[in-house]
Structure formats: C-alpha cells, structure tokens
C-alpha positions in Angstrom: 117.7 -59.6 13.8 118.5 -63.3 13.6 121.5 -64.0 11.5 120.3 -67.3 11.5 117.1 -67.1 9.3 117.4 -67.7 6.0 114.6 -66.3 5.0 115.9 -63.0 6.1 118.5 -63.3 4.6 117.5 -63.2 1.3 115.2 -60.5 1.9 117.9 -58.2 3.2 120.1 -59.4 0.7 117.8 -58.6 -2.1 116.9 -55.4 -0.8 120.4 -53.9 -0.5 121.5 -55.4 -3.9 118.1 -53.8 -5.7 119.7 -50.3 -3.7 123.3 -50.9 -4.4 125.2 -52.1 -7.1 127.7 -53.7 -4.6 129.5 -52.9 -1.6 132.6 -51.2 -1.0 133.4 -52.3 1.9 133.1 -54.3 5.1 133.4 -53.1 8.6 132.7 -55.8 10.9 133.0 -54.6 14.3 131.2 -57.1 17.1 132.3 -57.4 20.7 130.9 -59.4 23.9 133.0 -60.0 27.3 132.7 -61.7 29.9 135.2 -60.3 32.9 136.7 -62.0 35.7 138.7 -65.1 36.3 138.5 -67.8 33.5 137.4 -70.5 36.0 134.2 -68.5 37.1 133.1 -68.0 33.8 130.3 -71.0 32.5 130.1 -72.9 29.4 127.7 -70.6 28.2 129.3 -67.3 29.1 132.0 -68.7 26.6 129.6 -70.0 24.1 128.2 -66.6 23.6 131.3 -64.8 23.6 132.2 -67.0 20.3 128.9 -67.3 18.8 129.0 -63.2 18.8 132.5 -62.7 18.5 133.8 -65.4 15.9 130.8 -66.5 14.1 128.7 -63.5 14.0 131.6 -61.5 12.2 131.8 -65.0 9.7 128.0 -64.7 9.3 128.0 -61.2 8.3 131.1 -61.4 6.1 129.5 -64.3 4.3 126.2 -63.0 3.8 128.0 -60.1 2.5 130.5 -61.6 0.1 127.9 -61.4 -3.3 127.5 -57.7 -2.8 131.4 -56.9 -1.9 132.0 -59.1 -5.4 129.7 -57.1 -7.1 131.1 -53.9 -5.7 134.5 -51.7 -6.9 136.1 -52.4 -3.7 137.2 -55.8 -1.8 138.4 -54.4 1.6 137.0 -56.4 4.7 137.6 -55.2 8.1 137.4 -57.0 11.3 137.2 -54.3 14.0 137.9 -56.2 17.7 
C-alpha cells in the first residue's frame, strides 16, 4: 500500500472511522537497515532507510491523528 496516494487515504480513513469511533492508540513500529561501513552504503540505501524509517512513521501518525482525536486515548508509540 502506497502511503503516498491520497486517494487511499481517504478511503482507509473513512472506512476505519465508519468501524471505529476513534483510536486508542498508535503503535508505529517500522524498521529498514542497511549494514556495513557507512562509506559503502549509496545515496539511495540512505534515502530508503529515511523515507521508511522517519517519514513512514510521520505518515502513518498523521494520517492517523483524526481517529486518535476522536478516540478516548492519545498515546502514540514509535517502536525502533
């Protein structure tokens, strides 16, 4: 699933707020490495390892944030 649609997104977001009333809590938990020695590792290696890392766990918490609002609870996790 592309985070990056935002067509998607609306879909899953309506879908899960027709089921829930809210969310009541987060658990992000994403994780890519790369091993070895920094210098051997490309531009892209590194790229990837923040687009997943980083942004992914932004992109879920944001898409999230109406439905953890709407929710009892307002715990967000970031699991690394």
């Amino acid at each position: 699933m592309s985070w990056h649609s935002s067509s998607t997104n609306w879909i899953i977001l309506v879908f899960l707020s027709l089921c829930f009333s809210g969310l009541y809590a987060l658990i992000n938990n994403a994780g890519v490495c790369v091993c070895g020695e920094f210098d051997w590792q490309t531009w892209g290696q590194m790229k990837k390892q923040i687009d997943v890392n980083l942004l992914g766990t932004l992109r879920v918490t944001k898409f999230c944030l109406p439905l953890l609002k709407a929710g009892e609870g307002k715990s967000i996790r970031k699991v690394a």
